[in-house]
C-alpha positions in Angstrom: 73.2 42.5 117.5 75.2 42.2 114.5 72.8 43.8 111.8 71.7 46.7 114.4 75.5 47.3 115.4 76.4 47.9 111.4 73.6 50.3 111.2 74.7 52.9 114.1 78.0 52.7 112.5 77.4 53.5 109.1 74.9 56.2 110.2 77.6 57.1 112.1 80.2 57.3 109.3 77.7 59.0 107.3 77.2 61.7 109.8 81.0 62.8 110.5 81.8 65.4 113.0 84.9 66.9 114.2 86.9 67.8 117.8 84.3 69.1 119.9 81.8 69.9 117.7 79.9 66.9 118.5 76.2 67.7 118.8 74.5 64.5 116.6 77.1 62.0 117.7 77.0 63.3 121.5 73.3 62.7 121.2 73.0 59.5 119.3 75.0 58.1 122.1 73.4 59.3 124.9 70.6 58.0 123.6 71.7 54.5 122.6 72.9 54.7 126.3 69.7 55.8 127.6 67.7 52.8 125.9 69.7 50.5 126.9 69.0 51.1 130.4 72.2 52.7 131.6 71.9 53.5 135.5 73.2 56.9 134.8 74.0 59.2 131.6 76.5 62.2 131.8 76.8 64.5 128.2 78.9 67.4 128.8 82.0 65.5 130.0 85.3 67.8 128.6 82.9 69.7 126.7 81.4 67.2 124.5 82.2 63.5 125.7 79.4 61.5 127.1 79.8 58.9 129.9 77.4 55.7 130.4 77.4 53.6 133.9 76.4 50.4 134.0 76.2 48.7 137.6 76.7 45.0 137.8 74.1 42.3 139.5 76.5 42.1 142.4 79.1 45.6 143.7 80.9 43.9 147.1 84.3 44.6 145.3 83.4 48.1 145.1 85.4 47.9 141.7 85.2 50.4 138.8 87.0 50.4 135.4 86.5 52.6 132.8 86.4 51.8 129.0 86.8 54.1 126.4 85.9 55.0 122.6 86.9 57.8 120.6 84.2 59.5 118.2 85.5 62.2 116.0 86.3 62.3 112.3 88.4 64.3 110.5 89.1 67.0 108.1 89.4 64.6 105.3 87.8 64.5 101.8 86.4 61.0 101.4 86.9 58.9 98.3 85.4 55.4 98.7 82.0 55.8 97.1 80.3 53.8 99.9 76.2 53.7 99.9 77.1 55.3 103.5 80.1 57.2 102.8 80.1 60.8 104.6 77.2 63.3 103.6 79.3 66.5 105.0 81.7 67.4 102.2 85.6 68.0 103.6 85.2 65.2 106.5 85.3 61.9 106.6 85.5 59.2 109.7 89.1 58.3 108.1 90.5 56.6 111.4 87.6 54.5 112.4 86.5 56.2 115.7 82.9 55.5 114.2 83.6 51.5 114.7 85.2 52.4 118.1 82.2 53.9 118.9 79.5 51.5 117.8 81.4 48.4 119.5 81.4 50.3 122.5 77.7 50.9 122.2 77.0 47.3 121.3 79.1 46.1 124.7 76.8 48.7 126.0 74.1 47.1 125.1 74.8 43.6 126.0 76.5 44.3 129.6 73.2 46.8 130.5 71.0 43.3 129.5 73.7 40.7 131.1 75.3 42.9 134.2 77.2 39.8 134.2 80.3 41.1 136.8 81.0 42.3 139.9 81.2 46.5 140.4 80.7 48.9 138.0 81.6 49.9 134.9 81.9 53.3 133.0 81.9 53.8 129.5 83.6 57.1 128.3 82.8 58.4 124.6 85.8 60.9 123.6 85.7 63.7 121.9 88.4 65.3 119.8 91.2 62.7 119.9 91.9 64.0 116.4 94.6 66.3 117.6 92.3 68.1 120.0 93.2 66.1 123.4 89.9 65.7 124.4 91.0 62.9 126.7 93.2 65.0 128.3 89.7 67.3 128.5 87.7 65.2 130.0 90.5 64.1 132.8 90.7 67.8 133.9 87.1 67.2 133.7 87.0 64.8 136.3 86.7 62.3 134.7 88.6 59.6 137.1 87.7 61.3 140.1 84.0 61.9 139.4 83.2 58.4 138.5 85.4 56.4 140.9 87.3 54.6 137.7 90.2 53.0 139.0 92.0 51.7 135.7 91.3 52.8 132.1 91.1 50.7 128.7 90.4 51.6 125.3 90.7 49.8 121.6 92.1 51.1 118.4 91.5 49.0 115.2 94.4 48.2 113.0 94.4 48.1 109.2 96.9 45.1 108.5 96.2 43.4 111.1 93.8 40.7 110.5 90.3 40.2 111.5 89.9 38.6 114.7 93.3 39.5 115.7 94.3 41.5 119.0 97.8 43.1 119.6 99.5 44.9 122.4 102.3 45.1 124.5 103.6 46.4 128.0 105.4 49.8 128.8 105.4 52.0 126.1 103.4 51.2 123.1 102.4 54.6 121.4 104.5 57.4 120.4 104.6 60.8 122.0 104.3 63.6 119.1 104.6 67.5 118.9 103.5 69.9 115.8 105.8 72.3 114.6 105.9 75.4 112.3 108.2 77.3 110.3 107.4 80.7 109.0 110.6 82.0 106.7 110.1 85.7 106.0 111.8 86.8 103.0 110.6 89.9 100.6 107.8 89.9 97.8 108.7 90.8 94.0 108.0 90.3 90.5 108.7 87.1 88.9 110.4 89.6 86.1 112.8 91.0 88.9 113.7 88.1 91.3 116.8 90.2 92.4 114.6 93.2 94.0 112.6 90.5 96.1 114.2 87.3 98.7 112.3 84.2 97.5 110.8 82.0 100.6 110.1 78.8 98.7 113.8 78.1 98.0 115.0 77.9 101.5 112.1 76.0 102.0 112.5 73.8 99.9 116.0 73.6 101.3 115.0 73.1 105.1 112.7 70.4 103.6 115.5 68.5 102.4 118.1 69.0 105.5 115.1 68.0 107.9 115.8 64.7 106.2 119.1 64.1 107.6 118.8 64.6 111.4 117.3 61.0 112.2 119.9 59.8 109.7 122.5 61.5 111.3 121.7 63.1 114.8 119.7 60.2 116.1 121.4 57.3 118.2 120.5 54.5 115.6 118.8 52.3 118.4 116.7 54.8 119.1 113.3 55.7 117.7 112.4 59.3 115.9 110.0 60.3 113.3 110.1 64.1 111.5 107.1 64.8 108.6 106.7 67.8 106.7 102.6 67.6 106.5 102.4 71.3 104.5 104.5 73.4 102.8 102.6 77.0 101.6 104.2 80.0 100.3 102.8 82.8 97.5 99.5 82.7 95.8 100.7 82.8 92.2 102.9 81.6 90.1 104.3 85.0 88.4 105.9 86.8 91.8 108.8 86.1 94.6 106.1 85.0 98.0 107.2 87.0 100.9 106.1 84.3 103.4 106.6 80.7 103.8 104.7 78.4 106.1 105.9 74.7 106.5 104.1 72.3 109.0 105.1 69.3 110.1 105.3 67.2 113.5 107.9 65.4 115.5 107.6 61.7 116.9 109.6 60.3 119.9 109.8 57.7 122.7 112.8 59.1 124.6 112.6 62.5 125.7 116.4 63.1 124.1 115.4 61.9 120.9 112.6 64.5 121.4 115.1 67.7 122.6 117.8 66.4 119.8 114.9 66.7 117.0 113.7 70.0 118.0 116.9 71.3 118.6 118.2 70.6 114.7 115.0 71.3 113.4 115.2 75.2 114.8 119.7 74.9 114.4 118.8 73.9 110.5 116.1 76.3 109.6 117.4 79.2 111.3 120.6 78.5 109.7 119.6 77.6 106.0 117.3 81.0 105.7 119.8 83.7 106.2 121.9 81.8 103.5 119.1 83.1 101.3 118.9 86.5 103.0 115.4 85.1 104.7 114.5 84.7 108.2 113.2 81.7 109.9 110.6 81.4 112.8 110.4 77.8 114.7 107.5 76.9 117.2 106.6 73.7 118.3 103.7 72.6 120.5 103.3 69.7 122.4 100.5 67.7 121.8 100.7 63.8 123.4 102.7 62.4 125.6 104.0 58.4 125.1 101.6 55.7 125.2 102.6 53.5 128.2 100.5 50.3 129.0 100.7 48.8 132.5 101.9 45.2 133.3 99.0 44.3 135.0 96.5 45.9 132.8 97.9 44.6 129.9 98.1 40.9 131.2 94.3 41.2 132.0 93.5 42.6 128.1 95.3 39.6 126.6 93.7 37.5 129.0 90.5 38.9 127.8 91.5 38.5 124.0 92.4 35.1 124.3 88.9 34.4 125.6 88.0 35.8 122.2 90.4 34.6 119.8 93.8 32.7 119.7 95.3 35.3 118.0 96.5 37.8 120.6 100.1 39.2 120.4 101.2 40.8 123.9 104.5 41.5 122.7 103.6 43.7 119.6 106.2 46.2 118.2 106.2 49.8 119.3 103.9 52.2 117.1 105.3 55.5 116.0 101.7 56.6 116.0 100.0 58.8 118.8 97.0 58.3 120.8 95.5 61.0 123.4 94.4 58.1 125.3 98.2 58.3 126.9 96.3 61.2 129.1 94.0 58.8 130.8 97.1 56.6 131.5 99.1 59.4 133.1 95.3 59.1 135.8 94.9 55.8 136.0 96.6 52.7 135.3 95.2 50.5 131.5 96.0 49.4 128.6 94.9 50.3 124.8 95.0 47.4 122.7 94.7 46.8 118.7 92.0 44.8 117.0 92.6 43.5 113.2 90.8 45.7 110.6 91.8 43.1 107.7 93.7 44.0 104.6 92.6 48.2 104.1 93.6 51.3 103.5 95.9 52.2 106.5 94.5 55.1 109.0 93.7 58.9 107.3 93.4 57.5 104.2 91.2 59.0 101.8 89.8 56.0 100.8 90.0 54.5 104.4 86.9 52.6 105.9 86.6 50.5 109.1 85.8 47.1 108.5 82.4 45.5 110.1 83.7 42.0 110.2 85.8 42.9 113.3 82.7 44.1 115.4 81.7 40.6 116.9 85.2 40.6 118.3 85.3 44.3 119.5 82.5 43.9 121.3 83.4 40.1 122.6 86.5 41.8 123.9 84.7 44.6 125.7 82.1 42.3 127.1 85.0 39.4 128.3 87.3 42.1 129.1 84.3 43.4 131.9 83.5 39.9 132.8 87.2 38.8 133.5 88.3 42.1 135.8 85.1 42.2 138.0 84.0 38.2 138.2 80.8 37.4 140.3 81.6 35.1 143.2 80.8 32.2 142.9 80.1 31.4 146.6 
């Protein structure tokens, strides 16, 4: 299925569409799904996702896992010239939830001709992982409930990590991450009379800098924090004081102190640096996804699974400071996410970013082994 694979996922990346405004790639699942002779097919699922179940030959265990893909792109501008690089200008499948998706369809595919296990299995095709929490949608959904799914698993490809390479490890694997703005309200003025006016941009800048400082030096050093300033926007010219400032940025933690200690300087810092200036500054943060936490079991049986695939499996991977809303489905259920090698590219939201096709024969080996290894057929 190599060829065919490769084909859904460059018309795919061709055709990107964002959060929950899914209505090709909703469809071009469901009907993949559909042909393949899925028992049942669900669109709708947290607004947009689509769920596929596919039952074995034999169901005496009564088991159920779920496996899940992500399928939104984002608001990216792409840059790599590909014959099937994006059609829809200002987005761009820049994370590779279009390979996520088409190995999922090609597991599809081969489980709905095989039905090589024991139970049933239900795939789940996300929406909005992209900052939207569209896994945490379709759990309020019902997801777990509706379908019966008693443990969860999903994949995430890996620039850097070598074709036909897995990696993973138990407990927490993923970081937790909130956004965060801060508006600094000053006073608007000519360029000509910067003394009539209070200028925005400098305490920005300022705040910018100090941010800076607080994993250096309010952060226990074993302990794991990340602070970005994404955007900084303030005046529309170039010959007047801007009034308002806007900087955006967003907070990375595994330890919930690390978490309050970070949002506490952040707000201590920028409500502190703006007066300085005569300015005021506004802090708001927003949760967005909690820590990625992999269960022991789960996690033994997906590097069991790997290694039925490839040698190369690494169970005791470092901790990501990256975030996946997948961390809502393993509040539900117990699972494991795992990483698959995307070879030497551009890393993840890069302009220039595209997911390798030489890692599909193992993404959907995995899926298929993965199945096959939770929910054998008896034997006797």
């Amino acid at each position: 299925m190599y060829d065919e694979i490769i084909a859904w996922r460059r018309d795919l990346h061709a055709h990107p569409e964002l959060q929950y405004e899914l209505p090709r790639t909703s469809s071009f699942v469901a009907d993949k799904l559909r042909a393949f002779g899925c028992d049942s097919v669900t669109e709708g699922v947290g607004i947009s996702g689509v769920v596929g179940v596919i039952a074995g030959k034999s169901r005496p265990s009564g088991k159920v896992i779920g496996l899940r893909a992500d399928m939104d792109a984002l608001p990216i501008e792409e840059t790599t010239g590909l014959s099937y690089a994006s059609q829809i200008p200002g987005r761009m499948h820049g994370c590779g939830h279009d390979g996520h998706t088409a190995m999922l369809l090609g597991a599809a595919k081969a489980l709905a001709e095989t039905r090589n296990f024991d139970g049933t299995v239900v795939l789940i095709f996300q929406p909005a992982e992209e900052g939207g929490a569209g896994a945490k949608a379709m759990c309020d959904d019902g997801l777990m409930s509706r379908w019966g799914i008693e443990k969860v698993f999903a994949l995430h490809n890996e620039p850097g990590l070598p074709i036909g390479h897995f990696a993973t490890r138990t407990g927490p694997f993923g970081a937790a991450v909130a956004s965060f703005r801060i508006t600094i309200e000053g006073k608007s003025a000519h360029a000509a009379s910067p003394q009539a006016g209070v200028d925005t941009l400098l305490p920005a800048a300022n705040i910018l800098v100090a941010l800076q400082t607080i994993i250096g030096r309010n952060v226990h050093p074993l302990k794991s924090g990340v602070i970005n300033i994404g955007s900084l926007n303030g005046g529309l010219s170039g010959v007047g004081v801007p009034q308002s400032t806007l900087m955006r940025g967003t907070v990375r933690w595994f330890d919930p102190e690390v978490r309050d200690m970070m949002q506490q300087r952040i707000t201590e810092i920028s409500e502190g640096i703006a007066p300085s200036y005569r300015a005021v500054a506004t802090v708001k943060f927003r949760n967005l996804y909690p820590v990625v936490v992999n269960h022991p079991a789960e996690t033994a049986l997906a590097a069991t699974a790997a290694r039925g695939v490839t040698a190369a499996v690494d169970s005791e991977h470092p901790q990501l400071m990256g975030s996946e809303d997948f961390a809502f489905m393993l509040e539900e259920r117990p699972g494991n996410i795992a990483l698959i090698g995307n070879g030497d590219t551009a890393g993840l939201h890069d302009a220039s970013y595209d997911f390798n096709d030489a890692a599909i024969p193992y993404g959907v080996s995995y899926w298929t082994r993965l199945v096959e290894t939770a929910m054998p057929i008896n034997s006797a």
